[in-house]
C-alpha positions in Angstrom: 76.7 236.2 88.3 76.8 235.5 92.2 73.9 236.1 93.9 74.3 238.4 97.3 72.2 236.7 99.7 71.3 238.2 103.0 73.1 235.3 105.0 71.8 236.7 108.8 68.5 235.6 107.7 69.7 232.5 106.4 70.8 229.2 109.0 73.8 228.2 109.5 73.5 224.6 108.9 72.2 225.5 105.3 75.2 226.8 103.7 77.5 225.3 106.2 78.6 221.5 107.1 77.8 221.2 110.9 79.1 217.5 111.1 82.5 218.5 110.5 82.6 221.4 112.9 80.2 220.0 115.5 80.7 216.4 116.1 78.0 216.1 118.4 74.4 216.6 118.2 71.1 216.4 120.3 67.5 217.3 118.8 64.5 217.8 120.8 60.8 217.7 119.3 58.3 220.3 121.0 54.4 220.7 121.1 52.8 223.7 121.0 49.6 223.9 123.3 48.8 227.6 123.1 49.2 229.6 119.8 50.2 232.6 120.7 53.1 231.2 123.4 54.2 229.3 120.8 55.0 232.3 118.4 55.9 233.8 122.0 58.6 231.1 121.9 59.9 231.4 118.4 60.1 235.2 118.9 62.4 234.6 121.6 64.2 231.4 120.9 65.2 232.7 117.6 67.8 235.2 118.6 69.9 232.1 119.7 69.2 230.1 115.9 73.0 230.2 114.1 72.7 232.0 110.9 74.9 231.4 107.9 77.4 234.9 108.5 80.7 233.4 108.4 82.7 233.3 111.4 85.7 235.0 111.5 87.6 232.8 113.0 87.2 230.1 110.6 90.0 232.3 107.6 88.3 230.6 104.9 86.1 233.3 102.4 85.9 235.5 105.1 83.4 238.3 104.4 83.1 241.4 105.5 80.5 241.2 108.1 81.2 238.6 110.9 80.6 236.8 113.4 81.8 234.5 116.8 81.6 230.7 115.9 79.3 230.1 118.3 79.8 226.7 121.7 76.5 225.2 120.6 75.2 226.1 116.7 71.2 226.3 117.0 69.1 225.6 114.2 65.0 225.3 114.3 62.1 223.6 112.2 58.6 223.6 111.6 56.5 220.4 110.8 53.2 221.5 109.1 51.0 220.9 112.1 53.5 223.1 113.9 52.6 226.2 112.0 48.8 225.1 112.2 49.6 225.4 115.7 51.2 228.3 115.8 48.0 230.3 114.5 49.3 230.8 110.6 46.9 231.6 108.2 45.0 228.8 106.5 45.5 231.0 103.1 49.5 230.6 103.8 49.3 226.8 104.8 47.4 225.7 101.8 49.7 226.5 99.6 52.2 224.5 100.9 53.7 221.1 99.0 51.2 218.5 100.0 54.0 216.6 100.2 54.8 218.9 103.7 51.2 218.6 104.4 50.6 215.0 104.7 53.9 214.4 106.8 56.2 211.4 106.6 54.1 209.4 108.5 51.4 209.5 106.4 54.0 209.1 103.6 56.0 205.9 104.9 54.6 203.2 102.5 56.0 205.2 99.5 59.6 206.0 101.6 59.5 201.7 102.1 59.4 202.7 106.1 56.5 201.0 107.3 58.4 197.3 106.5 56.4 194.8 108.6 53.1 196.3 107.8 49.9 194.3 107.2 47.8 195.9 104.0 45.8 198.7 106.5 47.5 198.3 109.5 50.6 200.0 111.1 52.3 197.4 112.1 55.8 198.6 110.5 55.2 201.6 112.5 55.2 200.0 115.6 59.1 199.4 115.3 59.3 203.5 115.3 60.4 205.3 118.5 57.3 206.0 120.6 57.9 210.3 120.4 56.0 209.5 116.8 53.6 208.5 118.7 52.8 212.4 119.8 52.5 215.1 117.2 55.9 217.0 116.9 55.8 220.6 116.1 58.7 222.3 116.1 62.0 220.5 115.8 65.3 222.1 118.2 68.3 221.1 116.6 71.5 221.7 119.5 75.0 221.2 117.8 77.7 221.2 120.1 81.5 220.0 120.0 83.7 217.5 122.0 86.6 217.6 124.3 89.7 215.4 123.5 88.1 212.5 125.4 85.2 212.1 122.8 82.8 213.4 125.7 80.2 216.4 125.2 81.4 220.0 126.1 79.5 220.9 129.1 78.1 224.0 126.7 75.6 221.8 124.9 74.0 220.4 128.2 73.5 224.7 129.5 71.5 225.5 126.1 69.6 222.3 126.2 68.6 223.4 130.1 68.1 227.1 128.7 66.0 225.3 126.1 63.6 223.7 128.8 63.3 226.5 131.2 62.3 228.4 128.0 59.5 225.8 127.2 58.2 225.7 130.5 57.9 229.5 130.4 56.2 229.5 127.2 54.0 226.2 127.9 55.4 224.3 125.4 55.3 220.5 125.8 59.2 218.7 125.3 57.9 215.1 123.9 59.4 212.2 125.3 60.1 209.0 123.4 63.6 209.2 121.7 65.9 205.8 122.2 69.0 206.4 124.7 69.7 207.2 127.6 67.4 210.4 127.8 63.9 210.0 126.4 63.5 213.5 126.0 66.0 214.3 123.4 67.9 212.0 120.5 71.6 212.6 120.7 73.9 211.8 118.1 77.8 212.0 117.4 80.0 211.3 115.0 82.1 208.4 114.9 85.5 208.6 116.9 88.6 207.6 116.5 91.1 206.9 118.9 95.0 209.2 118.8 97.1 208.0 121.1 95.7 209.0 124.5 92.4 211.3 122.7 89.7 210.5 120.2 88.6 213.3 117.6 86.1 212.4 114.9 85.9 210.8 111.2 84.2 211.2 108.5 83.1 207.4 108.2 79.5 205.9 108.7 79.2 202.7 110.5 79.5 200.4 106.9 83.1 201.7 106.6 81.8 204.3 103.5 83.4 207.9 103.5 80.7 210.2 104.4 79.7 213.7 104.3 80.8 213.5 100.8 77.8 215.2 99.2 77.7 218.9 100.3 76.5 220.5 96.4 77.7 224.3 95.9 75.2 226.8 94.8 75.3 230.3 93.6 75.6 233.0 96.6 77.0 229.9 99.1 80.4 231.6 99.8 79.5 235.3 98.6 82.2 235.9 96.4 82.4 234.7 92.7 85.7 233.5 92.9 85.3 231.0 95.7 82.0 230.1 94.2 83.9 228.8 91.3 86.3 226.9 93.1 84.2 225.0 95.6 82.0 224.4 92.8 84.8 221.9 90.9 83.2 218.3 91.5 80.6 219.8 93.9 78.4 221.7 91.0 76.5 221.3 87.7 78.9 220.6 84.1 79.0 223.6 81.7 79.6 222.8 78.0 83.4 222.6 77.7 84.9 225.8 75.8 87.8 225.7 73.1 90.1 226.6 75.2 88.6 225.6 78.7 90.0 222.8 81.2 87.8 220.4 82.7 87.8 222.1 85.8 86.1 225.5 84.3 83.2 223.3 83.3 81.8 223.6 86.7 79.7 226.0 88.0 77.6 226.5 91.2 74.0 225.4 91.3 71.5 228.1 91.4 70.3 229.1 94.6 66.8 228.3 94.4 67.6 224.8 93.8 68.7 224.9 97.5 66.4 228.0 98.8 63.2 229.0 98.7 62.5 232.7 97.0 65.4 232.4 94.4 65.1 231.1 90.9 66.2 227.4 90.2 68.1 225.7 87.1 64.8 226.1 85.2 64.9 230.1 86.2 61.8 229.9 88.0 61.4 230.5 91.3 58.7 229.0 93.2 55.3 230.3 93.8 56.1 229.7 98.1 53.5 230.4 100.2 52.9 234.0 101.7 54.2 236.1 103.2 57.9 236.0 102.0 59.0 237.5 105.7 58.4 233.3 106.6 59.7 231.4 103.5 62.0 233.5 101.7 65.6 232.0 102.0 64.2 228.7 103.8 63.9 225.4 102.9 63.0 221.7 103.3 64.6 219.8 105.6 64.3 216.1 106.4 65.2 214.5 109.8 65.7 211.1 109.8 67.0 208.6 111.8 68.8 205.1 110.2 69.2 201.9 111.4 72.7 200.1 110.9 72.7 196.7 111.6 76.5 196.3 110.7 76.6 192.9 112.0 73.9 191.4 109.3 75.6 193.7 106.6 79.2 192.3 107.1 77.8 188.5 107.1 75.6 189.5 104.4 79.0 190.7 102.4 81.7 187.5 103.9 79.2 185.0 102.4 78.8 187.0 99.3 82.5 187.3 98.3 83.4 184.1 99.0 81.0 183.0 96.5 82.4 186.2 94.1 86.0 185.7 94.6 85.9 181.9 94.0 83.6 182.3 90.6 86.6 185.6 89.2 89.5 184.4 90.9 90.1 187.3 92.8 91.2 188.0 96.6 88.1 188.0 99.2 89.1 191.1 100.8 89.0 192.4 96.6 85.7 190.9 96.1 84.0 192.4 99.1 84.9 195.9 98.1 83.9 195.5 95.0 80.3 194.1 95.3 80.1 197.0 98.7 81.0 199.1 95.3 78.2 197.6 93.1 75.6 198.1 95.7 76.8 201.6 96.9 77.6 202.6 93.3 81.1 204.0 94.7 84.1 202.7 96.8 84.5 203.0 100.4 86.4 206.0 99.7 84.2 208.0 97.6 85.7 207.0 94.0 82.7 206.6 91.8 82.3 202.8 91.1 84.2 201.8 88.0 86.4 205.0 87.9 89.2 203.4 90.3 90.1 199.2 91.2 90.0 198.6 94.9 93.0 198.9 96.5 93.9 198.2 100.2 96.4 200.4 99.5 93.9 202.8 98.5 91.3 202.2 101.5 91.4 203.4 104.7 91.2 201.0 107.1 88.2 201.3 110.0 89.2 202.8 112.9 89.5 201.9 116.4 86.1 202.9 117.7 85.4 203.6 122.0 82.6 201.7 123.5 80.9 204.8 123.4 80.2 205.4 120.0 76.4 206.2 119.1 74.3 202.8 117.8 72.7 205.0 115.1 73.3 207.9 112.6 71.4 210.6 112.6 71.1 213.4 109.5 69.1 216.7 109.5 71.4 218.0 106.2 69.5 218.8 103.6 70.9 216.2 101.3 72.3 213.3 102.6 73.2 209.7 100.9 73.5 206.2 102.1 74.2 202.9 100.7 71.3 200.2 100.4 71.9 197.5 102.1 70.4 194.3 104.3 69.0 195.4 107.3 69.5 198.9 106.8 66.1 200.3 108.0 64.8 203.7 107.9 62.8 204.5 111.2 62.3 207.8 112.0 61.1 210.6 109.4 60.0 214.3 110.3 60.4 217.0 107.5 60.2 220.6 108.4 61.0 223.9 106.6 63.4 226.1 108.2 64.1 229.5 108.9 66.5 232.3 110.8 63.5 234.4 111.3 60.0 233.7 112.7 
């Protein structure tokens, strides 16, 4: 049975892919100085967060309650120091994951992310964007879509001035420290291809991998059963096959509380969240991280390794490179599973013609996302933060 979730108090970029629909993307960390201008802030900012109510113009499970897709989607996060500083109640905070508590700071040895580091030291750290340096509490995620030149819409820079007139109001701090050609804020886009005289995005990372690929269905997602079912074929959980079932009814969505928090999980339990439910109910975890490609190490890395490969099976190099980028992923460049399909150029899109513009890194803030392991890939940036529609 579907669950009916109340999606105006859920965000948008929960139950919704963001990438697709907004190729560009700028995030701004805050500090809070005073408590109660910070939950001044929230109170007011929060109108403008993007809930999960579909949009009407989007004709796809449209429900009966609707909304304008909104020029910029806004989402907003807590680190655990940010709702210390925010005056919560030290009985609600300390029942919080210590994972959440200690931060991913603290937590970079186990992550692999402080690579470089002396035993006691935080030398790994020091290769970290200097923002890290200050202590991020709230995290202002600005989602906003391009023209057919691949450049920003001017909507994006208005909220992100909106956004700064609303801090200085409030006395909140906007930390400074992000890579590119603002310090204030880490922007991020898609990659681009180039039609004809316009560019419009792809769903490719810089490795030449298919992304956006993992986007699991749960229970409640689409608000009606019937679409549940459908968008849960190769995006759910396996069901025992019936007598007279096809593999496709063997899916089924996830449960909801695998995803948010207040709703039972696969186990049917739902978890003890900390009080009150008007702040955690139908939130959840969220991880922003920020990657480092170095595509020019990865494809040496890869022509020196198939020669060797293709020589030793008798294979084509072009063959053999796919197939150990299959091995290491654990699935071809175009999302097959490894071993379910051979590599076939045939079967492969090509990379596309990329504008001098393109963005040097990736950056995620869905709550699952997947990469391939690989030289020189480097993990540098790591804030997790629950999130929520409502203060």
């Amino acid at each position: 049975m579907t669950q009916d979730l109340d999606l105006a108090d859920i965000q948008g970029n929960i139950l919704q892919d963001f990438v697709s629909g907004y190729p560009v993307a700028r995030f701004v960390l805050l500090h809070v100085t005073e408590p109660e201008k910070g939950r001044a802030f929230v109170l007011e900012y929060r109108k403008k967060v993007t809930t999960a109510l579909r949009w009407a113009s989007s004709g796809a499970y449209a429900q009966k309650i609707q909304t304008t897709k909104p020029d910029v989607a806004i989402n907003i996060a807590f680190t655990y120091t940010g709702l210390q500083a925010l005056g919560l109640p030290t009985r609600m905070l300390a029942r919080l994951p210590p994972e959440f508590m200690d931060g991913m700071k603290m937590r970079a040895p186990i992550l692999g992310d402080d690579e470089g580091a002396n035993a006691g030291d935080d030398g790994g750290l020091m290769k970290w964007d200097p923002v890290w340096g200050e202590r991020a509490h709230i995290l202002i995620g600005l989602n906003g879509l391009l023209d057919d030149q691949g450049h920003a819409e001017p909507a994006l820079q208005r909220e992100t001035d909106a956004l700064l007139a609303l801090c200085q109001q409030y006395g909140l701090t906007v930390l400074s420290g992000h890579a590119g050609s603002d310090n204030r804020w880490q922007d991020a886009h898609a990659r681009l291809a180039k039609n004809k005289a316009t560019y419009k995005p792809v769903p490719m990372e810089h490795f030449g991998f298919i992304d956006g690929i993992s986007n699991p269905v749960f229970e409640g997602q689409f608000g009606d059963p019937h679409a549940d079912a459908a968008m849960a074929i190769g995006n759910g959980k396996v069901m025992a096959k019936t007598q007279d079932g096809d593999n496709d009814s063997r899916w089924a969505p996830l449960a909801t509380g695998e995803f948010l928090l207040g709703h039972p999980d696969e186990a049917q339990e739902t978890e003890d969240a900390a009080p009150p439910p008007a702040i955690m109910r139908n939130g959840t975890f969220l991880v922003y991280r920020k990657l480092h490609e170095n595509v020019g190490s990865f494809n040496a890395y890869f022509a020196k390794a198939a020669a060797i490969y293709a020589k030793a099976n008798n294979v084509p190099v072009e063959d053999a490179s796919r197939i150990l980028k299959a091995k290491m992923a654990g699935r071809w460049e175009t999302a097959y599973r490894w071993r379910s399909r051979p590599p076939s150029p045939s079967g492969t899109p090509s990379t596309p013609n990329m504008p001098a513009r393109t963005s040097t890194g990736l950056m995620s803030i869905s709550p699952i996302a997947t990469m391939p392991t690989a030289p020189n890939v480097r993990s540098r940036r790591i804030c997790a933060a629950p999130t929520r529609a409502t203060a």
